[in-house]
N, C-alpha and C positions, 0 to 999 in steps of 0.2 A: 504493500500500500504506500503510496508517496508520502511523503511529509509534506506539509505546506509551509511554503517558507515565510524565511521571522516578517515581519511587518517591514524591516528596513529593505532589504529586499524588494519587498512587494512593490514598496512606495518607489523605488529607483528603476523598476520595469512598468510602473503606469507612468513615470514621469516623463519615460525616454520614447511609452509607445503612443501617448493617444494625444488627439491632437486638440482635445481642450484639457488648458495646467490645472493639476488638481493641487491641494496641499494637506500633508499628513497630518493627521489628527492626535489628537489630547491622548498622549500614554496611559493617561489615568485613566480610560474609559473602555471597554468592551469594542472594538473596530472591528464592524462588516462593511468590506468592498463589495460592492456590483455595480457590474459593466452595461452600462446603458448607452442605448444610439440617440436619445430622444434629445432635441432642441427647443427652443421656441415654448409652445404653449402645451406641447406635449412633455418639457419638462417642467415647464411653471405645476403643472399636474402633479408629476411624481413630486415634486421638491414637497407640496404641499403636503401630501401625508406623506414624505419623511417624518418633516417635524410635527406632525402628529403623532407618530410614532416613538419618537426622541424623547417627545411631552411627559409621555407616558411610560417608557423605560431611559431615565436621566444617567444608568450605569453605561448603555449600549451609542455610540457614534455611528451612522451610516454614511461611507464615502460613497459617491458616486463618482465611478470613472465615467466620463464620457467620450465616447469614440464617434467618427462616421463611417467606420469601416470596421465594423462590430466582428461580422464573420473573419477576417483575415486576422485582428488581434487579438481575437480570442483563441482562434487557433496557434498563434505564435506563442499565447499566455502559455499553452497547454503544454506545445510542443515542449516550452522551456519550464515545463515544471514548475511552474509559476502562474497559476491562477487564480483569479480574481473568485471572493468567496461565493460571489454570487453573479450571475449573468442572464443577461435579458435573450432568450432565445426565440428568433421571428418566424418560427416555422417549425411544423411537426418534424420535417427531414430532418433539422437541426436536432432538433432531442433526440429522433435516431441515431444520429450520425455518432454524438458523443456520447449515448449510453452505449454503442455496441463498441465503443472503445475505451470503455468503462473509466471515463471522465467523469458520468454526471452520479452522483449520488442517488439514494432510492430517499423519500422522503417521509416523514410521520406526518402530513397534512392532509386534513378530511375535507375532500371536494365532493360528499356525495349530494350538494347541494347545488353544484353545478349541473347544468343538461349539458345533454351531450351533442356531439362529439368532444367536449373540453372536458369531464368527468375524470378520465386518467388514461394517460396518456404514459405508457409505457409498456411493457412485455404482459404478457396474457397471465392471471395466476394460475392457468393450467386449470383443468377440468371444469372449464367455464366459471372459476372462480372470480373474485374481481381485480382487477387491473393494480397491478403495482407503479406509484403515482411518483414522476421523475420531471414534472415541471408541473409549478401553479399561473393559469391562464391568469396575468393580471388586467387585464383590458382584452376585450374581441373587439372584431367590426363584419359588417355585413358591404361584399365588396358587389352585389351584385343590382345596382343602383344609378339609376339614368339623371340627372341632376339639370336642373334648369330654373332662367330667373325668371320668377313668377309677375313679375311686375314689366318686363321686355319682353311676356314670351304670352301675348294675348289669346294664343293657338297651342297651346300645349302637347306634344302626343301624346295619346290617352293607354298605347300600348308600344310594346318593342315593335311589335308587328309595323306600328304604323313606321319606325323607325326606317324600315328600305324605299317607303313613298316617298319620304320627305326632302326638302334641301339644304337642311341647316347646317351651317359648318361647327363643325366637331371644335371644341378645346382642347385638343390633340398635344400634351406635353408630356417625353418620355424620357426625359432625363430627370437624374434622382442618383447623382453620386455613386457609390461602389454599385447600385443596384438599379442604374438606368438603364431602360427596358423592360421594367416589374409592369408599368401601367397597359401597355401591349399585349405583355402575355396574360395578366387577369381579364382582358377583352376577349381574346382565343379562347380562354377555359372559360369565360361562362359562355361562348357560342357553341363549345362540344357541348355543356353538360347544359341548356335550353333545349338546343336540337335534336341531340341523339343521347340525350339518357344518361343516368346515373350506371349505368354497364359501361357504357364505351368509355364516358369519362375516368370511371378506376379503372381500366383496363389501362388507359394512358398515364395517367398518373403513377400509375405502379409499374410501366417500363413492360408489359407484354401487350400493345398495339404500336403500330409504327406511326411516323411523322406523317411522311410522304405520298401516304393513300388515304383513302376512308376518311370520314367524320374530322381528323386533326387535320387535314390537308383541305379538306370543305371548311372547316372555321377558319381558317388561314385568310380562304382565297373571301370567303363574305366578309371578314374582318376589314380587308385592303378596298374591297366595293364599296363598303360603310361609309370609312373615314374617307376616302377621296382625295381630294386634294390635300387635305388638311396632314396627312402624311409629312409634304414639305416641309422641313426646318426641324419637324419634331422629335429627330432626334437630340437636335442640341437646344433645346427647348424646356425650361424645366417642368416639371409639372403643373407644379402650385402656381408659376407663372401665367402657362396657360390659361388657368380657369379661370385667373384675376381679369382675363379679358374680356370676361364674361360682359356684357350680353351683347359686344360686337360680334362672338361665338357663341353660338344658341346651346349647345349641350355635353356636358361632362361626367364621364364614367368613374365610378369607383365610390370608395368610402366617404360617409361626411366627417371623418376626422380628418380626410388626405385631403378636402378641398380648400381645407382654411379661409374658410366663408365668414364674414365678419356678423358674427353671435348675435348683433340686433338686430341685424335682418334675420339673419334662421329664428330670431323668437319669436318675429311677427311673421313667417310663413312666406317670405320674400324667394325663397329657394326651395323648391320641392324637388319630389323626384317621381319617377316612373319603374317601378318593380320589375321584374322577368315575368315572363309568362310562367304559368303554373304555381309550384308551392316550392322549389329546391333554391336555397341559395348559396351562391359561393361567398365560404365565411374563412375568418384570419383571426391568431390572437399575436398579441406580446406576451409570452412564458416567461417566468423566472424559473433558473434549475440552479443546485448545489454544486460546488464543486470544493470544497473542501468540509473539514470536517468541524468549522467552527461554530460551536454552538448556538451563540448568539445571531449568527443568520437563520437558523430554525425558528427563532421565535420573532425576527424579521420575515418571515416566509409563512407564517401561521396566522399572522397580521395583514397583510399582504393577500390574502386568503378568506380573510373573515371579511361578514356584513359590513364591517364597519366601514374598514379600507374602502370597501370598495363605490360604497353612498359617499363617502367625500369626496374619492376620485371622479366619480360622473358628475358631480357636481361642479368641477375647476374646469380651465379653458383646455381645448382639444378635442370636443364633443364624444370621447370616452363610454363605451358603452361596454356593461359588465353582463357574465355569462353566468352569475351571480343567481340562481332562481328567488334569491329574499330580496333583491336589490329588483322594484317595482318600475311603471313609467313614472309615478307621482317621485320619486326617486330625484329624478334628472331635472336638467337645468331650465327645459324648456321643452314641449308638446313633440315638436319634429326630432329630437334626439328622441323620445319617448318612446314614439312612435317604432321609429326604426329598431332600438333596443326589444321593445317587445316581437319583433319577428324574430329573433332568439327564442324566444320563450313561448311560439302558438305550437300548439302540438300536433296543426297537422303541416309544420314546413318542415322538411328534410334540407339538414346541413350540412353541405357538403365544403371540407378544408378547400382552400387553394392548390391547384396541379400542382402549379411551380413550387408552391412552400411545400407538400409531400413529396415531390422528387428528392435523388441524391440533389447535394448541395450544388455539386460540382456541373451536374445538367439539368440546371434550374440556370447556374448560370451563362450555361453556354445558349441557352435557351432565351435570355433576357440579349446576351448579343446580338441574335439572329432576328429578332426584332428590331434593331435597332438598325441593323443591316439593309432590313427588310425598307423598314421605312425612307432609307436614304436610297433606295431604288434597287436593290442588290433580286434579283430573280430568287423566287420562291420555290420552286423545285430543288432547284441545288443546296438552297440553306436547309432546305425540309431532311432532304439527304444527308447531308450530313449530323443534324438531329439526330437523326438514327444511328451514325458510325458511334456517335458520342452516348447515344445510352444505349448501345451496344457494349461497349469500352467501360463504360462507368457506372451504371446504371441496371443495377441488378432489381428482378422486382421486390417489391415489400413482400419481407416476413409474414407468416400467416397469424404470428405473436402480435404485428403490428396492429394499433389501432384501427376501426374502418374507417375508410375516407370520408363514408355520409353516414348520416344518421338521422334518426326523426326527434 
């Protein structure tokens, strides 16, 4: 079993690796590290119940390392025997990746209060027992969401359907730092998993259906018909940028935390959106998992976990939506966060993870290139193809231990 190394250590590889300066804390106090990607008002969030948390145990310090390039320094944390005690993991594959390389710790926190799919999220306990729990879902979002400005947009469409009549230009931005090309490939996976089904989509997802035929090679080519023109630039385009352009650009895909929509319109209903058809949505969390053996991150993590955390956290900026079953709509900051958070929680929509966050890590992100390829003109067959070389090579399917990718 590793040892974790002393605090002095630690403090001199987050100092040298991340690229926002942290500084080491009060010797006197109990010190749990975790590595977070979050900025902006999705860190004004976590900060807040930190020190709730602080309030409440005055022995315990929580440093946050913060990184933009999470996955890559967390893996160099690893490699070098020197991990942060706790880490924000964006993706099921991730907590695959490091529990089968028994980095991440197994956990004593009871999430049977969460629905699922976020319930537990680790190896099967055999004989259909229940799931042994190696990350606590701190924030979801529901990514499968049409976005438009309610006050610009006199004509609304009332369905995705109406989506291929129309001619509104797309808010098309797919830059996003280590992980530009995320916004592309969550448009692909929810046109497999609207069109052809919660089959074809785990079949993709888990690496036994290919790129370059069938149902992925059909959401590919209606993907690029959609956006249109709006393609243009969008690779080097940011995301959030894009949609601020709103309502020169009539319509924007993905989560209302990712739009960063300014919070007195979303309270007065200025920004709505338009669902998928059917009852399946494509859903995403931010996980926290262990990786050392310091106590006092347990009882950061059991915090972190509970009711409480988690009504404070919906409540601060980033529009934060908890997977929480006691954490209600009267919960949240405002009606349209409500809203959305309760499609979580109807019992007849089936939740399905994101492709790309259940893939290996490594062809998710060859997969975020190939869009971005895509969009600066690069032909779609041959990127499709080699998709396939790359989870041929990398990309073994999920264990049958693993989690399902949907669930009701």
């Amino acid at each position: 079993m590793r040892r974790p190394p002393t605090s002095l250590v630690r403090c001199a590889l987050v100092l040298g690796l991340l690229l926002t300066p942290v500084a080491c804390g009060d010797p006197g106090r109990s010190q749990v590290t975790i590595m977070v990607p979050w900025s902006g008002k999705e860190f004004e969030a976590f900060h807040a119940v930190v020190e709730a948390f602080e309030a409440d145990h005055p022995g315990i310090e929580i440093q946050p390392e913060v990184t933009r390039a999470l996955n890559e320094q967390l893996d160099a944390a690893v490699a070098a025997d020197a991990e942060p005690d706790l880490a924000v993991l964006p993706s099921v594959g991730a907590i695959a990746k490091y529990q089968q390389e028994q980095a991440l710790r197994k956990l004593d926190v009871d999430t049977g209060d969460y629905v699922q799919p976020f319930r537990g999220l680790g190896t099967s306990g055999g004989d259909g027992g229940p799931r042994e729990v190696y990350a606590v879902p701190v924030k979801a979002d529901v990514k499968s969401l049409v976005w438009y400005d309610a006050d610009a947009t006199p004509d609304p469409p009332k369905s995705w359907a109406d989506l291929r009549t129309r001619h509104d230009r797309w808010c098309l931005g797919l830059e996003s730092g280590p992980t530009s090309g995320w916004p592309g490939a969550d448009w692909i996976a929810d046109l497999v998993l609207t069109t052809y089904g919660r089959d074809a989509y785990t079949a993709w997802a888990s690496g036994e259906a290919t790129w370059d035929e069938g149902p992925v090679d059909a959401a590919w080519t209606a993907w690029g018909q959609l956006m249109g023109s709006a393609r243009k630039g969008a690779a080097r385009t940011g995301f959030k940028a894009a949609v601020k352009k709103m309502p020169a650009c009539s319509l924007a895909h993905g989560t209302l935390a990712a739009m960063d929509f300014d919070a007195t319109r979303v309270k007065r209903r200025a920004y709505l959106y338009v669902p998928p058809p059917g009852s399946t949505l494509q859903v995403s969390a931010d996980f926290v998992g262990k990786f050392t053996d310091n106590d006092s991150a347990d009882e950061f993590l059991a915090y972190l976990a509970g009711a409480e955390a988690q009504r404070l956290w919906v409540k601060q900026p980033g529009f934060a939506l908890s997977a929480d079953s006691r954490v209600t709509a009267e919960d949240y900051a405002d009606d349209v966060q409500g809203e959305v958070a309760a499609m979580l929680h109807t019992p007849a929509n089936t939740l399905c993870f994101s492709a790309a966050d259940a893939m290996d890590p490594d062809v998710s992100a060859a997969f975020y290139r190939a869009v971005l390829e895509y969009a600066d003109g690069a032909a779609q067959g041959p990127l499709l193809e080699a998709l396939d070389k790359v989870q041929g090579a990398l990309g073994s399917a999920r264990p049958s231990s693993a989690p399902p990718l949907c669930t009701r």
